[in-house]
N, C-alpha and C positions, 0 to 999 in steps of 0.2 A: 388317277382313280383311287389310290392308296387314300389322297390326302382327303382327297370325299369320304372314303368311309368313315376316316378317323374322326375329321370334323364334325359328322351328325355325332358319333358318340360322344364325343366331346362335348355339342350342343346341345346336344338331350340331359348329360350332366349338369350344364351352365343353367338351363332352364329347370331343372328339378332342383338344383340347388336355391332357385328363385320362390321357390315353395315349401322348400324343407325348413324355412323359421316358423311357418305357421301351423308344421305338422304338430302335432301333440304328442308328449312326452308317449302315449298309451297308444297312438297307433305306432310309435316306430318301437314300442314291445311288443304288438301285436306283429307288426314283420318276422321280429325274431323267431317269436313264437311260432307262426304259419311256417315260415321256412325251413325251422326245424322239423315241423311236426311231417312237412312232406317228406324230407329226404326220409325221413323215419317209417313213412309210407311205404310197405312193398311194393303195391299196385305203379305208384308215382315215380318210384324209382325205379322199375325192370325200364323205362328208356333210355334211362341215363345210363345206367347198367349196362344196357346194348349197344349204347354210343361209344362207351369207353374201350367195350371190349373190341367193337370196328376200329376208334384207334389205336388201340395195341397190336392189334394184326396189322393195320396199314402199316404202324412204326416198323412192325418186324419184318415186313414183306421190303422196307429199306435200310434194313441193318442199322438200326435205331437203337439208343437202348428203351426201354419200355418200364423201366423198374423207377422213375417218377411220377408216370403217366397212369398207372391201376390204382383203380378207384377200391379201395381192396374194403373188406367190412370193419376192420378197424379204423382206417384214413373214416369211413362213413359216418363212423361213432364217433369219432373226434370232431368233425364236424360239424356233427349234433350237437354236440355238449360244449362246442365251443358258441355256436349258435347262443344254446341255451344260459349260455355264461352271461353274453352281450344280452339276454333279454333277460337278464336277471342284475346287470351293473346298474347301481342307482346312474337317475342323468344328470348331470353338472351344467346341459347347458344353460346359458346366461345366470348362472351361480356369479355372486361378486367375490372376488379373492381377496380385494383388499380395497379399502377407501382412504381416500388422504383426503382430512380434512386444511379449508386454508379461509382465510379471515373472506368472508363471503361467499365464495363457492368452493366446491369437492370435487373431487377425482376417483370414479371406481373404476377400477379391473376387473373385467367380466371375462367369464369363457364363453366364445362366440365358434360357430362355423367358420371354417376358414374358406372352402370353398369346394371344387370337383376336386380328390384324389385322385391321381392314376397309379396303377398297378400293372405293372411289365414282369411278368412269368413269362417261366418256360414250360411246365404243363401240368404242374401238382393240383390235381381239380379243388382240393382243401384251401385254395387261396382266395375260392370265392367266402368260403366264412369266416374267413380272419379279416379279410378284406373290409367285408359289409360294415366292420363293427365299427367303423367312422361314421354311418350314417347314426349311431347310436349321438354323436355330439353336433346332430342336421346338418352333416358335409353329406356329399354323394360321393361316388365310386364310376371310374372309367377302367374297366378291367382288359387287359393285351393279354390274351393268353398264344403259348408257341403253336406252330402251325400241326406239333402232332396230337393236342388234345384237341383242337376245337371243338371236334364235334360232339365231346365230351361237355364241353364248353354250353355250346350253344346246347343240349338239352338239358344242363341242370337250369339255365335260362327258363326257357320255354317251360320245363314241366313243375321247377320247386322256384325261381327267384321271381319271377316278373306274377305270378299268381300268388304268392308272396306280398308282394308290391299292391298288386290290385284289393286282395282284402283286407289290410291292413286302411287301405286308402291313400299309401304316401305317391308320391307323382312318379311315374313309370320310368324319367332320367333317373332318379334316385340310384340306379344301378344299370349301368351302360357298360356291352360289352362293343369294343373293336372287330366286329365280324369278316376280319380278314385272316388269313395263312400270312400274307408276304412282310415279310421286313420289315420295310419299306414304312408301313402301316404304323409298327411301333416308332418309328422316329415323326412320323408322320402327327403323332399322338400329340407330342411334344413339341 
């Protein structure tokens, strides 16, 4: 069951990456942009807020440590600004690095997508915005976070990244998370 879940995020990746050459430079700074402007949201963010703090009680009710897992207001600003960093990075992709010219045809070096990233945390919720900033060069993002934030997880999903995704216009794989707790799932990934 692990390797099902891992597969669809994986797959939702493999296919949004299939669309991410034709996104445009201006919707994926429009991502940026929305994504920041939610978590910057009060309203948007009291459930993520609420998520986190369920997983810092679940972690502590198992002798957890907790001091990775709080979404605290600084981690939130960092966030933010690191967001707003990546919508504010000129884009490079299919820029040419270099041309080698040769007696009848040329050779250019371009920056291209490379493909899905995956990203394997243990529960610092700030690793979805450091994360994201691959889609900035139209790669996607397959996010494993550990089994004591998920739920932290899964609502910055739901209420700031996939609404994010949706007005911007870029294709909803573009940012896939592993929605499992177990192990298993992170190897699974892989």
């Amino acid at each position: 069951s692990e390797v099902a879940v891992a597969r669809a995020a994986v797959d939702r990746a493999v296919a949004g990456f299939a669309s991410m050459g034709a996104a445009s430079d201006a919707a994926i700074t429009a991502f940026f942009d929305e994504f920041a402007s939610r978590l910057a949201d009060d309203e948007i963010f009291a459930p993520i807020a609420a998520a986190n703090l369920a997983d810092i009680e679940a972690a502590r009710q198992r002798g957890r440590s907790t001091t990775r897992l709080e979404l605290t207001p600084v981690m939130r600003a960092d966030m933010i600004a690191g967001l707003q960093a990546w919508r504010d990075t000129p884009q490079t992709r299919d820029t040419v690095l270099e041309t080698i010219e040769h007696d009848g045809w040329s050779l250019e070096q371009r920056i291209a997508g490379l493909g899905p990233v995956g990203f394997v945390f243990e529960g610092r919720p700030n690793v979805f915005a450091d994360a994201c900033g691959v889609l900035r060069s139209a790669n996607t993002v397959v996010f494993r976070i550990g089994s004591d934030a998920l739920g932290t997880a899964k609502a910055i999903v739901e209420h700031a990244l996939d609404p994010a995704l949706a007005v911007a216009g870029l294709p909803v794989g573009a940012a896939s998370l592993v929605r499992s707790s177990a192990h298993a799932a992170g190897w699974a990934m892989f």
